[in-house]
Each structure stands twice: as C-alpha cells, then as structure tokens.
BALOBA-1460 file (C-alpha; in Angstrom, 3 decimals):
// residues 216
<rec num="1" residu="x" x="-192.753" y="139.511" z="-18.637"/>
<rec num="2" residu="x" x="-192.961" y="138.244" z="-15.213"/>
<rec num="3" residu="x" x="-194.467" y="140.356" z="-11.894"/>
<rec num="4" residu="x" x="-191.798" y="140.475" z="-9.400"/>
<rec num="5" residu="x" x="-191.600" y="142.356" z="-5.790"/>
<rec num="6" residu="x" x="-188.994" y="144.893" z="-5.579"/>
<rec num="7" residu="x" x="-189.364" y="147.875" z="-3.161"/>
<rec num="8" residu="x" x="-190.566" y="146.544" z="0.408"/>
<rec num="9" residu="x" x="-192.383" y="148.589" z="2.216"/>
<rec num="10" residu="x" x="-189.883" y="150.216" z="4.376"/>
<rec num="11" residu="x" x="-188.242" y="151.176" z="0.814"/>
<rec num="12" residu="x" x="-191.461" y="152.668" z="-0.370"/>
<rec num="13" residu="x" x="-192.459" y="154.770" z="3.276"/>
<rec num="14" residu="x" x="-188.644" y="156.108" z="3.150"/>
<rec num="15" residu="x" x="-189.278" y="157.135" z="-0.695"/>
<rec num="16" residu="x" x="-192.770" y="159.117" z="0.054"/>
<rec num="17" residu="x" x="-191.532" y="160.715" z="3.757"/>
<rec num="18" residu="x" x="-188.050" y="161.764" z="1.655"/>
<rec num="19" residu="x" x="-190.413" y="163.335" z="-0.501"/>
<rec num="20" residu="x" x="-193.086" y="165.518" z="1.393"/>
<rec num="21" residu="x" x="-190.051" y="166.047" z="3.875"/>
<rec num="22" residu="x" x="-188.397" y="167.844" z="1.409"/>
<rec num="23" residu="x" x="-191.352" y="169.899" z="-0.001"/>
<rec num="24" residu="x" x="-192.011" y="171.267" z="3.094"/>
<rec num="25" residu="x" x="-187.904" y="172.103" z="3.852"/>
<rec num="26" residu="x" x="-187.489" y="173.421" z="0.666"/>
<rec num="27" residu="x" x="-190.922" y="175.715" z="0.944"/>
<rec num="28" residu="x" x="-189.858" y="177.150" z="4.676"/>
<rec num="29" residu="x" x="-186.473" y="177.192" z="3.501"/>
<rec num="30" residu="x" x="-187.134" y="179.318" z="0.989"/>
<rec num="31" residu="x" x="-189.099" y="181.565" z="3.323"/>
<rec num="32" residu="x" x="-186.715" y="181.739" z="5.688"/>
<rec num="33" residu="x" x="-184.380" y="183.108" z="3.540"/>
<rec num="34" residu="x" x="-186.656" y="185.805" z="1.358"/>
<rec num="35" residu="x" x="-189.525" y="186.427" z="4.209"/>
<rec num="36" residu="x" x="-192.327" y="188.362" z="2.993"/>
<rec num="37" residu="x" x="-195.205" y="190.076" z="5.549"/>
<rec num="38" residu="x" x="-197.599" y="187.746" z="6.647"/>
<rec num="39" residu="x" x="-199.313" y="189.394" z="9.560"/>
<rec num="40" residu="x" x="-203.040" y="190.127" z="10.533"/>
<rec num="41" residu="x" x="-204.050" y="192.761" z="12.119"/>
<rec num="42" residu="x" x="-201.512" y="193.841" z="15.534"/>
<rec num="43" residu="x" x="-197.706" y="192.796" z="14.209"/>
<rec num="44" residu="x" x="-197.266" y="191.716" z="17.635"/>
<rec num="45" residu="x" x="-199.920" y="188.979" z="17.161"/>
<rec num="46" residu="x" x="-198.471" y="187.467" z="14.652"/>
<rec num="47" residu="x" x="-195.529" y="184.671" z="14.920"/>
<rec num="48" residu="x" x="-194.775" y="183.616" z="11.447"/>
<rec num="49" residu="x" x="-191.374" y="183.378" z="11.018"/>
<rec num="50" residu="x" x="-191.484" y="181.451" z="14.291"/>
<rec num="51" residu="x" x="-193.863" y="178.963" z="13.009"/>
<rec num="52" residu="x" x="-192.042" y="178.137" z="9.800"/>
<rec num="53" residu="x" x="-188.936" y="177.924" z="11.617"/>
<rec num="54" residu="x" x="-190.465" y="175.711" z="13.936"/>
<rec num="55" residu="x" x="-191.661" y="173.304" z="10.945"/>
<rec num="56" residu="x" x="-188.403" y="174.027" z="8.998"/>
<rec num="57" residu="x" x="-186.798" y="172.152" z="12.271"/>
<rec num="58" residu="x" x="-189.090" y="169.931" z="13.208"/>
<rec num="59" residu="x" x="-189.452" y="168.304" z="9.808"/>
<rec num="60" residu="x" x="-185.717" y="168.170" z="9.338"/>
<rec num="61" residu="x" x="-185.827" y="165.800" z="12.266"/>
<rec num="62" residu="x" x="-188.257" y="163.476" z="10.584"/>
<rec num="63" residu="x" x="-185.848" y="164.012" z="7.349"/>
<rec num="64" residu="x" x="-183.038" y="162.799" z="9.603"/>
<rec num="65" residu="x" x="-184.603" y="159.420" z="11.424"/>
<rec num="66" residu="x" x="-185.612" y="158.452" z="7.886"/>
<rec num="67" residu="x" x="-182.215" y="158.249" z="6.393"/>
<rec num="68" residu="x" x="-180.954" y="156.929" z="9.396"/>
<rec num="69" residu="x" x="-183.768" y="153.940" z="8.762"/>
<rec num="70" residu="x" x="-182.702" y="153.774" z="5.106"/>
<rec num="71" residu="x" x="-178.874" y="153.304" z="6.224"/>
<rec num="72" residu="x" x="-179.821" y="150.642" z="8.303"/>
<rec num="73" residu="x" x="-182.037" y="149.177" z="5.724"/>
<rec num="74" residu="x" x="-179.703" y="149.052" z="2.892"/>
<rec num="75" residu="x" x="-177.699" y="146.634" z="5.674"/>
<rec num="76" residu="x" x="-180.910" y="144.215" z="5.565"/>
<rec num="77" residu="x" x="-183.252" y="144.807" z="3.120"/>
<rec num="78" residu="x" x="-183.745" y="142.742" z="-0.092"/>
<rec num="79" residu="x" x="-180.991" y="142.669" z="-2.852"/>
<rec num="80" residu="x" x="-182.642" y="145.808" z="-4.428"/>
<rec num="81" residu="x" x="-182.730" y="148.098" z="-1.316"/>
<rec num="82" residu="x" x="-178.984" y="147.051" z="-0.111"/>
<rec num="83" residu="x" x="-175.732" y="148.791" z="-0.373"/>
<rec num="84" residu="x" x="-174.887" y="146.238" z="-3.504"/>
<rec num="85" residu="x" x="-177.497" y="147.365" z="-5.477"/>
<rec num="86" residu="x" x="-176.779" y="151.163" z="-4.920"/>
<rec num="87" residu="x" x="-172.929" y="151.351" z="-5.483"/>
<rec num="88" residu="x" x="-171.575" y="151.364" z="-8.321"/>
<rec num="89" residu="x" x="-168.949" y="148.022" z="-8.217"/>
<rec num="90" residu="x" x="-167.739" y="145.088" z="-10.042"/>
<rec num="91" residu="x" x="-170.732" y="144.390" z="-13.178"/>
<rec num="92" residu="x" x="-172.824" y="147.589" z="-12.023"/>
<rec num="93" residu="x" x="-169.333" y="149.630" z="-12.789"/>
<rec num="94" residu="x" x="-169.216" y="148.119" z="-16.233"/>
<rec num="95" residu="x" x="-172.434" y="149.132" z="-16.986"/>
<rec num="96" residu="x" x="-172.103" y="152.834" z="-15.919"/>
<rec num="97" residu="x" x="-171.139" y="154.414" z="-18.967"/>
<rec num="98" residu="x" x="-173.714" y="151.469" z="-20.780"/>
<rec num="99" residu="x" x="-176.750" y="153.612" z="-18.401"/>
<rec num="100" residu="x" x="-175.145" y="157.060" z="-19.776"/>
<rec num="101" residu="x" x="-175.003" y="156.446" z="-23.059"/>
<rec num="102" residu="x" x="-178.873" y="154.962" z="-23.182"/>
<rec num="103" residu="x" x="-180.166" y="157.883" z="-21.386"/>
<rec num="104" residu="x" x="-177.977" y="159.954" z="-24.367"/>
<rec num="105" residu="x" x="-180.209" y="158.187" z="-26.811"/>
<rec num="106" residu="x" x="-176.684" y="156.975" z="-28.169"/>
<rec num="107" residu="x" x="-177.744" y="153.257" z="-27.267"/>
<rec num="108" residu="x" x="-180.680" y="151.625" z="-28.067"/>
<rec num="109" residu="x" x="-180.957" y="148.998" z="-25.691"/>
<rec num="110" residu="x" x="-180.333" y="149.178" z="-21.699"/>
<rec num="111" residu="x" x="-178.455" y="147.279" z="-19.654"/>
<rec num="112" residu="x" x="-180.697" y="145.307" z="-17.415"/>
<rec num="113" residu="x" x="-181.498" y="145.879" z="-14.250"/>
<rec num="114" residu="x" x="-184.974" y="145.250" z="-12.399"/>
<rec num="115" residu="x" x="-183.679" y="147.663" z="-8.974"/>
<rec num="116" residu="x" x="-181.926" y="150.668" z="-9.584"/>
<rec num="117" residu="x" x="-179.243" y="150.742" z="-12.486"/>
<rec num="118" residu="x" x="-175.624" y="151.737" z="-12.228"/>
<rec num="119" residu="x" x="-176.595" y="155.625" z="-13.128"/>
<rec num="120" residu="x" x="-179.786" y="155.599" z="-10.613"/>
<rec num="121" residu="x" x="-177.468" y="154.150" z="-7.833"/>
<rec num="122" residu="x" x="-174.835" y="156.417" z="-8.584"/>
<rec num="123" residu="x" x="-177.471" y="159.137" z="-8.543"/>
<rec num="124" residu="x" x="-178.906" y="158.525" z="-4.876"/>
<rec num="125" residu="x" x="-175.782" y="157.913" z="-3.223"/>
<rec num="126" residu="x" x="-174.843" y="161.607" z="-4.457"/>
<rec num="127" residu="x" x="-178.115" y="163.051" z="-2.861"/>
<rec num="128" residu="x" x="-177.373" y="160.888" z="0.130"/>
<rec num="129" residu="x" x="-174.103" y="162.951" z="0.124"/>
<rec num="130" residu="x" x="-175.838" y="166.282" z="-0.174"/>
<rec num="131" residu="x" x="-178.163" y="165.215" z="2.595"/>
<rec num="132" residu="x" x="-175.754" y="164.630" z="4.777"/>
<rec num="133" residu="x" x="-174.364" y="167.818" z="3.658"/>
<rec num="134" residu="x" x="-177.386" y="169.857" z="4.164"/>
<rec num="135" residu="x" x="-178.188" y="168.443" z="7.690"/>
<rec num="136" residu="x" x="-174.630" y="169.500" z="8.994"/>
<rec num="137" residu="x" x="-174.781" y="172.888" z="7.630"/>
<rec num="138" residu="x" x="-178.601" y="173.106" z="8.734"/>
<rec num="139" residu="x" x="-177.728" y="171.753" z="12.352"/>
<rec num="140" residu="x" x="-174.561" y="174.302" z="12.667"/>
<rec num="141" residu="x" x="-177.411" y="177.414" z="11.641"/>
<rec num="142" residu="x" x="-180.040" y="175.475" z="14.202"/>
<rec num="143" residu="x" x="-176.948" y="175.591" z="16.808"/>
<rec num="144" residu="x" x="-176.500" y="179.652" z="16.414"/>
<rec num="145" residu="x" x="-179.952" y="180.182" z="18.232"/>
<rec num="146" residu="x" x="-177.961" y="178.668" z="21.625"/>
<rec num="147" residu="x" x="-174.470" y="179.303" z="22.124"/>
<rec num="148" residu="x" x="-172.542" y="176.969" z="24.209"/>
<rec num="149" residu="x" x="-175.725" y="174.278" z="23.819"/>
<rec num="150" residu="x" x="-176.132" y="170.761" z="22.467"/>
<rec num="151" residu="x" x="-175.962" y="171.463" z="18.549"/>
<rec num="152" residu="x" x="-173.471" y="174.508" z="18.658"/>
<rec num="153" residu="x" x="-170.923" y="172.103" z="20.559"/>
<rec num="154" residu="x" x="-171.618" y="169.388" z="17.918"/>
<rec num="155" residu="x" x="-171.804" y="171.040" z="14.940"/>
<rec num="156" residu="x" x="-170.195" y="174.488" z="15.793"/>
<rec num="157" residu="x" x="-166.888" y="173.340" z="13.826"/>
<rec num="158" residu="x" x="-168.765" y="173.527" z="10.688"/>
<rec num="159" residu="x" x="-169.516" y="176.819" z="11.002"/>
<rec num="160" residu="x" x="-165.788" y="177.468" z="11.904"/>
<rec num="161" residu="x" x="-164.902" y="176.054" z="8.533"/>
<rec num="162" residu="x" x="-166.620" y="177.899" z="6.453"/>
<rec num="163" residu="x" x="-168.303" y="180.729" z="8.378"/>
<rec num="164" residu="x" x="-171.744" y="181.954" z="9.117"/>
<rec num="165" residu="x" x="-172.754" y="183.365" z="5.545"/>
<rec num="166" residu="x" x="-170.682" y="180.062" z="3.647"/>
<rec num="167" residu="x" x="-172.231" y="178.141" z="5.572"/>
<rec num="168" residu="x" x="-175.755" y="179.532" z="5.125"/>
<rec num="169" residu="x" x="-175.025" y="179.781" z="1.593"/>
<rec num="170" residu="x" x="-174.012" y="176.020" z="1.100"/>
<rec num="171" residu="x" x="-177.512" y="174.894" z="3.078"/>
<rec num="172" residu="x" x="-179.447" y="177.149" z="0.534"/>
<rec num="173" residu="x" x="-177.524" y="176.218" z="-2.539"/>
<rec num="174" residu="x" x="-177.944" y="172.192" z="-1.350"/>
<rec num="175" residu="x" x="-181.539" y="172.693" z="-1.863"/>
<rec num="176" residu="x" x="-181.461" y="174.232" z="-5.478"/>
<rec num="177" residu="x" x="-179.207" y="171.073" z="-6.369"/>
<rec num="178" residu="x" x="-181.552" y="168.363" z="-4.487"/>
<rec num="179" residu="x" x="-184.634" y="170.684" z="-6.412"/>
<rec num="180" residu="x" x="-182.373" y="169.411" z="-9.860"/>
<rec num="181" residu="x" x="-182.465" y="166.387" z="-8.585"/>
<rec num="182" residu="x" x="-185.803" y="165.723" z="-8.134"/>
<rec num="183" residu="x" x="-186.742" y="166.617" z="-11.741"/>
<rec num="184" residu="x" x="-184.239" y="164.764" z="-13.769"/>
<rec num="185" residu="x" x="-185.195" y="162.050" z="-11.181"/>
<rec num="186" residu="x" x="-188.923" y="162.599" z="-12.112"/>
<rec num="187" residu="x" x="-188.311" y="163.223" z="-15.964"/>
<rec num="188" residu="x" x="-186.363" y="160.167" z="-16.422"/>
<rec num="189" residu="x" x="-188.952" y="157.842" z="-14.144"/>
<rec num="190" residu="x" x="-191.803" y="158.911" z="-16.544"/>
<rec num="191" residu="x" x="-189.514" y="158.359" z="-19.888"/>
<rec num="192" residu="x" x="-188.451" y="154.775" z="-18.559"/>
<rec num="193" residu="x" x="-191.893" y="153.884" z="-17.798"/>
<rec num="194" residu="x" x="-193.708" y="154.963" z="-20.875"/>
<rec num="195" residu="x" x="-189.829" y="153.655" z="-22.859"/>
<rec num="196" residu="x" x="-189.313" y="150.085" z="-21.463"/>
<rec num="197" residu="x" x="-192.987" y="149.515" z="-20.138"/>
<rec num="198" residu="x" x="-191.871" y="147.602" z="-16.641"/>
<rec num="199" residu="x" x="-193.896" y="150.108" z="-14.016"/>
<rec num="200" residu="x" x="-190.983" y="152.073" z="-12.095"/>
<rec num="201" residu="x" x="-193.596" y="154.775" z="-11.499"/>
<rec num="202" residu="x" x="-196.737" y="152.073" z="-10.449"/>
<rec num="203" residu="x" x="-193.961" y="150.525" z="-8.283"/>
<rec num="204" residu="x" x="-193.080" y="153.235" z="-5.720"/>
<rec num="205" residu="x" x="-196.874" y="152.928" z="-4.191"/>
<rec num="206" residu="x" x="-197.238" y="148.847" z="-5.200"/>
<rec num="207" residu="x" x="-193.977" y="147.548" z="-5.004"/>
<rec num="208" residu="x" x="-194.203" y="145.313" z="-7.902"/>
<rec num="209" residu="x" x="-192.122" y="145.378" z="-11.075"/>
<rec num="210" residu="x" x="-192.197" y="143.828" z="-14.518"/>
<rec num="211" residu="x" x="-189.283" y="142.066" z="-15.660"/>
<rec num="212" residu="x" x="-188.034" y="140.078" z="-18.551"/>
<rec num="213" residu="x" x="-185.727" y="137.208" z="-17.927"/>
<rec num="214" residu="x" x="-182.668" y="138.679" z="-18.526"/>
<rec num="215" residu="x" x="-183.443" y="141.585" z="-15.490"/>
<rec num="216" residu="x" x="-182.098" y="141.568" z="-12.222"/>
C-alpha cells in the first residue's frame, strides 16, 4: 500500500461547509415548516421565527458560494476533484454496474478507484442536481417576502410552474431525499473503510489515501 494525496484542501473545506450548511438548513427548515412556541415571557418580545428564518437564509447563501467554488474547482482541481472523475464516462461507465453489484455483496472484489468510483460520482452529481433544485425552489419562497424585487423577478417563474404549495412542497421533500443521502453516503463510507482498509473516512480531514497499485 502506498500513501497518496487525494482531496486538496479546497475539496475537503467544500465537504465540511456542505455539511454543517446543511444541518443547520435542514434543522430551520424543519422549523419553519412545523413551528412550535418558543417565547419568554411578553409574545411580543420574542422574534423566533424571524431569527431562524434569518439563519435559514443566510446560511443558504454560504450553501450557494460553496457549490459555486466546487463548480469552479472541478474545472481545476486535481484528477480526483474534476469533472472526469465525477461523471460517469468511457472506463468509469463500464464499471457502474461493477460498483452496484459490489455494494450488493454480489461481487467480491471492487473495481479500483483511489477518488470517487463510478457509483459515488454518479451519486454526487445527483445531489448536485437536487441542490440546484432546492436553491431555485428556496429562492422563488425567499422572493414571496418582496413582490416585484430582485429574487421574485429572478426566480418568480418557478413558482409559476408549479405554484406556491408545489413549490414549497418540492423544497421540503428535497431535504428528506438529501437527509437519504447523507446516510447511505455515511453507511457506505464506514463499510468501505473498515471493508477495503484504504482511509476514505481519515481522508476527508487529512487528505491522504491508501492505495494499492492497481488504484487510481
């Protein structure tokens, strides 16, 4: 086994803000939609629903500058972080339903990859997708609070589409499948580590790998 560097930094500060960006959506999210009664003493001294929307908002904008970084850096970042080693094309196609069938336990052996393989790829272009999704839909909702403004003129025509409660009910059902995500993402990052012993979960805070000869 050799040590090699895979996730640059960049890579690694994208994974943890993705992360604790969408902890905090998904827990104001969720109180946004089912509030409960959070006040002390006077009602009229109290301004919770104001504050969680405020940090629903805010941290959708950090959520938003940090995918457009990882856009750009999939443009110049090493040969793990870029577009090639995300999409699933030419030998990475091949070995899709190779991936499947491993994670099936129908296969014994893996195809070898040292980045992401053909499934993971796969995988985090399709919550790309849904974040894109769930910022257009979020932005259209964010737009309702000022007709005629900046973010009702931009993304008023989603709301058009599908209508206020379609809409609403898209942004809340994006977060259920992004909360899937994250713990088949987690489940299978703890059975590859403890499976094929090469430190995916070390790797995310250190950056380092271990690879046999025949990864790439």
């Amino acid at each position: 086994m050799k040590k090699e560097y895979v996730w640059e930094i960049p890579v690694r500060f994208f994974h943890w803000i993705n992360a604790l960006s969408l902890l905090v959506l998904a827990l104001t999210g969720f109180y946004i939609a089912s509030p409960v009664t959070l006040a002390w003493g006077e009602a009229y001294t109290s301004y919770v629903m104001g504050i969680v929307r405020f940090v629903h908002f805010a941290v959708a904008f950090v959520l938003l500058f940090n995918l457009v970084f990882r856009f750009y850096w999939a443009f110049v970042g090493n040969k793990y972080a870029r577009w090639s080693g995300l999409l699933p094309v030419g030998k990475r196609a091949r070995d899709l339903g190779h991936q499947v069938l491993y994670y099936l336990l129908v296969r014994q052996e893996p195809p070898h990859y040292l980045g992401h393989n053909p499934l993971a790829g796969l995988s985090y272009v399709a919550l790309f997708a849904m974040l894109i999704l769930q910022g257009l839909t979020g932005f259209a909702l964010y737009g309702e609070a000022n007709p005629g403004g900046f973010y009702s003129a931009t993304f008023g025509w989603v709301l058009g589409l599908l209508s206020n409660q379609w809409t609403r009910f898209l942004h809340h059902i994006l977060m259920w499948l992004i909360g899937i995500f994250f713990l088949i993402h987690l489940y299978i990052a703890v059975y590859i580590d403890l499976r094929e012993k090469n430190g995916p979960m070390s790797s995310i805070v250190s950056g380092f790998k271990f690879a046999s000869e025949q990864e790439e």
